[in-house]
C-alpha positions in Angstrom: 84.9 98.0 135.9 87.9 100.0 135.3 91.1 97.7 134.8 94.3 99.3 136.6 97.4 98.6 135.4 100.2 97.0 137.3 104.0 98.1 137.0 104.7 94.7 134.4 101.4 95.8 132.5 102.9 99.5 131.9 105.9 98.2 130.2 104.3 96.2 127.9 101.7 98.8 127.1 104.6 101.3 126.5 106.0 98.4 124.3 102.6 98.1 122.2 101.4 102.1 122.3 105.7 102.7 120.9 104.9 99.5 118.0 101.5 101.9 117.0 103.2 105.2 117.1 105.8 104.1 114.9 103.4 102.0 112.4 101.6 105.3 112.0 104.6 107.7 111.5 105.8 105.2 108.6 102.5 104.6 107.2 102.2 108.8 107.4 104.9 108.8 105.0 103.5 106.8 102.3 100.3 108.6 101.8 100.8 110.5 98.5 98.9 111.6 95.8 97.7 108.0 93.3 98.6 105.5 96.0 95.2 103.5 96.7 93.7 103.3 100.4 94.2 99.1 99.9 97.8 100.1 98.8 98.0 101.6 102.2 96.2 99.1 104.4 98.7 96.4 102.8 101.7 98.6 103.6 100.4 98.8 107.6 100.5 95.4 107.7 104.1 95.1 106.5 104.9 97.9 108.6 103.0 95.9 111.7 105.6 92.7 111.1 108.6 95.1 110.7 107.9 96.3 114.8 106.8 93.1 115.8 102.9 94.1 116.3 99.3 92.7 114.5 96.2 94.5 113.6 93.6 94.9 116.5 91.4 95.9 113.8 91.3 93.2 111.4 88.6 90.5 112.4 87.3 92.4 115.2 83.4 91.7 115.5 80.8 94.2 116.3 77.2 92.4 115.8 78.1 90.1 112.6 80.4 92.3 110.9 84.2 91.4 110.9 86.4 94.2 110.4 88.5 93.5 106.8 91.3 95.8 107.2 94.7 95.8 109.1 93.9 100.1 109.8 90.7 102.7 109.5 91.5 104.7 106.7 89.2 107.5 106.4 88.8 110.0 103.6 87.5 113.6 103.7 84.2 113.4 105.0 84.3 109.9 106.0 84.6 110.0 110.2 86.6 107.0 111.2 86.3 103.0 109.9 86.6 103.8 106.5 88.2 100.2 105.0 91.3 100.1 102.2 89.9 99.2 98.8 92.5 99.2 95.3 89.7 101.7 93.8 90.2 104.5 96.6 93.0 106.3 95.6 94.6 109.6 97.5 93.9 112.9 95.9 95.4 116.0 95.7 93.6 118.0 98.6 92.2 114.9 100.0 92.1 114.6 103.9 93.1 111.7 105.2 92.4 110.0 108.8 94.7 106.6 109.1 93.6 104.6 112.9 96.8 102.5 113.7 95.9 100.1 116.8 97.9 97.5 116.8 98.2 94.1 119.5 101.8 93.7 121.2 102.9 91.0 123.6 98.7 91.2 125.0 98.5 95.0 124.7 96.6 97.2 122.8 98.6 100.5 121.5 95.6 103.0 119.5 96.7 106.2 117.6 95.2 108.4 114.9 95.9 111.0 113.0 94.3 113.4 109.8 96.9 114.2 107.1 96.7 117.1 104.3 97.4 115.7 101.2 99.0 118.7 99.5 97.2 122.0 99.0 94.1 121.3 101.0 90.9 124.1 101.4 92.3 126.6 104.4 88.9 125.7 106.1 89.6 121.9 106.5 93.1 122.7 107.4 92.1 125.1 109.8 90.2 121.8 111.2 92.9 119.9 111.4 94.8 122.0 113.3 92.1 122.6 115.6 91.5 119.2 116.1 95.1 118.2 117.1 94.8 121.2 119.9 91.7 120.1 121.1 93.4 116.5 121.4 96.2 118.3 123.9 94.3 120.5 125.2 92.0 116.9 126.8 95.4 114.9 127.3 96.4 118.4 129.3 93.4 117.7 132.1 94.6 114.4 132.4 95.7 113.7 136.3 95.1 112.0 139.6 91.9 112.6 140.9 90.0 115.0 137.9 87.5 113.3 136.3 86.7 112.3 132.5 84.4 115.2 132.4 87.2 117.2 132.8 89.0 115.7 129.4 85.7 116.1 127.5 85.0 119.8 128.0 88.4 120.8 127.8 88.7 119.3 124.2 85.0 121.0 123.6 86.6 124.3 125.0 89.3 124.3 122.9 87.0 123.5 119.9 84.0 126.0 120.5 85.8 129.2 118.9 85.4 127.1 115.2 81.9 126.5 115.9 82.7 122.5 114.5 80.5 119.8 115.2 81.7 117.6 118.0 80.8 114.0 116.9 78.6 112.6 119.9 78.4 109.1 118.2 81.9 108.0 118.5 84.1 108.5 122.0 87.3 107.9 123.3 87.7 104.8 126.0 89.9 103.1 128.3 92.5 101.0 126.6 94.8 97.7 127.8 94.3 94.3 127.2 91.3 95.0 125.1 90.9 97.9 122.4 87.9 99.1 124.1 87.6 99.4 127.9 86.0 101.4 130.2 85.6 104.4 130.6 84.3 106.1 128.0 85.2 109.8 127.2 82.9 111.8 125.6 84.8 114.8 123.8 82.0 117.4 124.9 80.9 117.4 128.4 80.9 118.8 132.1 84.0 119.6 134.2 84.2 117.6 137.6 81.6 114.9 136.2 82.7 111.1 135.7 85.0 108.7 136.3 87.2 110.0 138.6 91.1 109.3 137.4 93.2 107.5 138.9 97.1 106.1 138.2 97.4 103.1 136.5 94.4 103.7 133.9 95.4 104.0 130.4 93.2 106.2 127.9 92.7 106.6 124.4 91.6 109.7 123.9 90.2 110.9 120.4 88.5 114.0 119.2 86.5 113.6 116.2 85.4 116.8 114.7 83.1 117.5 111.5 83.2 120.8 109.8 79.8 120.6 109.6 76.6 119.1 111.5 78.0 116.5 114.3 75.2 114.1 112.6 76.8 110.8 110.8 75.6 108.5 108.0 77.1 105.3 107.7 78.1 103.9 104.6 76.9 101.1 103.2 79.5 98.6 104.3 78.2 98.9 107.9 81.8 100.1 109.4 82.3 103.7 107.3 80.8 106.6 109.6 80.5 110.2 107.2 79.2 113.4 108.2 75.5 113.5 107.3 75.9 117.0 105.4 79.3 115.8 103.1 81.3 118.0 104.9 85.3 117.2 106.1 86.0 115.5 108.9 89.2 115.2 111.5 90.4 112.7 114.0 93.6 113.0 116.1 94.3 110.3 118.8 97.1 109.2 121.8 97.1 106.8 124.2 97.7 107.9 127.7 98.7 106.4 131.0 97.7 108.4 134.1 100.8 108.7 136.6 100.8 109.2 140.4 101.9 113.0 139.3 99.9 114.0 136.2 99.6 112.2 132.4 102.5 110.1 130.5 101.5 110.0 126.4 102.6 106.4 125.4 102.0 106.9 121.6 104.7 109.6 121.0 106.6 108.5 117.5 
C-alpha cells in the first residue's frame, strides 16, 4: 500500500530529508586519509545531535540481526551496509560509500553518496561519476502519472555505455514514516511498467553500480554486501517527493 503524503507530512519530511543532507555533507568532509570507518560512524552521530536527527540505521532488525552503526559505511568493493570498526581505516585511493538516513520529528530523510579518497584508479572514478548521472538521470523521469519502470531504465540507460553491473539485489523504495516503504524501484527495468506515480509519494532512489559482475557476497557480519569478483563498487542516493507538476529533491545539502 503506497502511503501518500499530506501537506503537514511534506514539511516534516523536508525537515528530516534537510537533517540527512546536511549530516552527510559534514560527515563528507571528514573522510581523509588515517581516519578509521568507527572514527567516522562516531562523528555521524555527533553530527546527528548537532541537526537535531537520530540514526534510522542503528538497531534496525532484519531477521535477528540489529544494525550496530549510526551510518553504512562502505569501502571499495564493499556495496552498501558496511559497519564502522576502529581497525578500518581510509586509504589513499580508497572509495568510500557513507548511507546517512536519519529519523526527524517521525520522518525518515535517506541519502548516499561514494567519495574519492585522493588519487583514485580513473576506472572507479569513471564509476563514480557514472553512477551520480545515472542517479539524475532516474530522479529526471520522476512525475505525475510515469511509472517506476520509467526511473529504473532510465538510470540503466544512462549506465549501459560503461557496461557496469547493475546490482539486482539491492533497490530503491518508497520512504516516509518508515525507512523502507513501498514501492520498490529496481535500477534496471522497463519503461511504462509499475507503480504508476502519483503526488504526494516520496522516493528514495539509489543506483548501486559494481564495476564488475552485478553478483554480491556478503560478508561475514550478515549486513556487509561486496561484489562477488572484488571489484569497486558506487552508490549515490536522494530522496524525492513527487509534485503535482514534476519531482522536488528533498536531500539537497
Amino acid at each position: 500500500m503506497i502511503d501518500l503524503k499530506s501537506g503537514e507530512d511534506v514539511s516534516r519530511m523536508r525537515a528530516a530529508c534537510t537533517a540527512a543532507a546536511r549530516v552527510l555533507h559534514d560527515l563528507a568532509d571528514l573522510v581523509v586519509p588515517g581516519i578509521s570507518t568507527a572514527g567516522l560512524d562516531a562523528a555521524a552521530r555527533g553530527l546527528m545531535l548537532r541537526h537535531g536527527c537520530e540514526s534510522a540505521c542503528l538497531g534496525y532488525v532484519v531477521g535477528r540481526l540489529s544494525y550496530p552503526g549510526h551510518v553504512c559505511i562502505s569501502l571499495n568493493d564493499e556495496i552498501v551496509h558496511g559497519i564502522g570498526a576502529p581497525d578500518r581505516i581510509i586509504r589513499e585511493g580508497d572509495l568510500v560509500s557513507l548511507d546517512v538516513v536519519v529519523r526527524r520529528d517521525g520522518f525518515i530523510g535517506d541519502n548516499a553518496r561514494t567519495l574519492l579518497v585522493g588519487k583514485v584508479a580513473p576506472d572507479a572514478r569513471q564509476l563514480c561519476q557514472d553512477t551520480e548521472k545515472a542517479l539524475m538521470a532516474g530522479i529526471a523521469a520522476v512525475r505525475p502519472g510515469s511509472r517506476v519502470g520509467d526511473i529504473s531504465a532510465a538510470i540503466q540507460a544512462a549506465l549501459a555505455p560503461g557496461g557496469y553491473g547493475i546490482v539486482r539485489d539491492f533497490v530503491g523504495h518508497g520512504v516516509g514514516r518508515k525507512m523502507h516503504e513501498e514501492p520498490q524501484i529496481p535500477n534496471y527495468g522497463k519503461a511504462g511498467t509499475g507503480t504508476k506515480l502519483l503526488p504526494g509519494m516520496a522516493l528514495a532512489i539509489e543506483p548501486m553500480v559494481n564495476l564488475g559482475t552485478h553478483k554480491i557476497i556478503m560478508a561475514a557480519d550478515g549486513w556487509t554486501a561486496r561484489t562477488a569478483d572484488g571489484k569497486p563498487s558506487a552508490h549515490f542516493e536522494h530522496t524525492v517527493l513527487v509534485t503535482e507538476t514534476g519531482v522536488e529533491i528533498l536531500t539537497l545539502p
